[in-house]
C-alpha positions in Angstrom: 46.1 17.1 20.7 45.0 15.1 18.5 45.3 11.3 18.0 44.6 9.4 15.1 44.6 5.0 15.3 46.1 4.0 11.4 45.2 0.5 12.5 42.5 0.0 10.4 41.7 -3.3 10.8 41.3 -3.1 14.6 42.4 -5.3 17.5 46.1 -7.0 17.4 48.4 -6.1 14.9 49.2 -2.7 12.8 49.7 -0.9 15.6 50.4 2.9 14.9 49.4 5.6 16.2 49.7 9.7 14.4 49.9 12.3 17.1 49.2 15.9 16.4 50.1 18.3 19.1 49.8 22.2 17.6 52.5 21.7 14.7 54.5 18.6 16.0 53.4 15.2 14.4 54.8 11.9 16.2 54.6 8.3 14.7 54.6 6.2 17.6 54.9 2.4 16.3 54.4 1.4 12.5 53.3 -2.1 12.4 52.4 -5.1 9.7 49.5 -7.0 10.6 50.6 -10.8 10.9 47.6 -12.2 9.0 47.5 -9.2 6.1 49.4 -10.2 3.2 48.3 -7.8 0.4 47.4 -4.5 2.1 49.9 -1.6 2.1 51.1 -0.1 5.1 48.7 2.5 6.9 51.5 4.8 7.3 52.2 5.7 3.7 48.5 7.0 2.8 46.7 9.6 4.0 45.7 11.4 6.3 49.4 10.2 7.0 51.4 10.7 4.0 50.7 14.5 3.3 52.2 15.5 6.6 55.1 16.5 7.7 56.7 13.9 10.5 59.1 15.2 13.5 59.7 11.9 15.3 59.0 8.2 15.4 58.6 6.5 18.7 59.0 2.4 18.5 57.3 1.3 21.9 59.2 -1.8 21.7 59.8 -4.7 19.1 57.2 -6.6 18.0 56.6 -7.1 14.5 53.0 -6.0 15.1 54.7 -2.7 16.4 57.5 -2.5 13.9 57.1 -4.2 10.7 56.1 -1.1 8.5 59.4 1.0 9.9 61.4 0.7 7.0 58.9 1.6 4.8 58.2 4.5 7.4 62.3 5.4 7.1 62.4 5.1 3.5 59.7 7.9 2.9 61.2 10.2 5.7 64.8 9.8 6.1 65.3 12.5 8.1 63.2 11.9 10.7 64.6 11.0 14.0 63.6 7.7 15.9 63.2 7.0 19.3 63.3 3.7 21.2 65.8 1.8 23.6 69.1 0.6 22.9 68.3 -3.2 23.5 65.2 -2.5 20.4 67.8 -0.7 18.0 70.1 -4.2 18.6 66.8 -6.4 17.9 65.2 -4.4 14.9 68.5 -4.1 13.3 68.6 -8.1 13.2 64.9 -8.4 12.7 64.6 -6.3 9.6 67.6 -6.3 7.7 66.7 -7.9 4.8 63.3 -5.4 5.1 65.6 -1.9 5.2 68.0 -3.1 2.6 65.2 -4.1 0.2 
């Protein structure tokens, strides 16, 4: 296994995580930092972007946890995510206007 921290500012905020376990690769949260304005997301340059992506796992919803999801979505549609009903209600309502852009 191999685990690989795309929050490369450190501390609170970005918060994604690329697992590698043989051939399965797992997103588990895609985050914005709150105080980064001008950086891209993590999640859409490499070592990320050149692989392929099985699943997405949101840990719950904070925007420091899902922020970067559409984005994430948008440049793999077909990849299933995973996370609790009650999240699904509040990230549909949080980032609307974010997926729909």
């Amino acid at each position: 296994m191999k685990l690989t921290d795309l929050n490369r500012d450190g501390g609170i905020g970005a918060n994604s995580l690329f697992v590698q376990i043989g051939d399965l690769n797992v997103l588990v949260d895609c985050g914005l930092h709150p105080k980064r304005v001008d950086a891209q997301p993590r999640q859409t340059s490499p070592p990320f972007a050149e692989k392929n992506l099985d699943l997405i796992i949101i840990t719950h919803c904070h925007m420091d946890h899902i922020g970067s999801l559409p984005v994430v979505m948008r440049a793999f549609p077909d990849t299933p995510v995973i996370m609790t009903v009650s999240s699904r209600m509040l990230i549909e309502r949080m980032l609307h206007n974010s997926a729909m852009s």
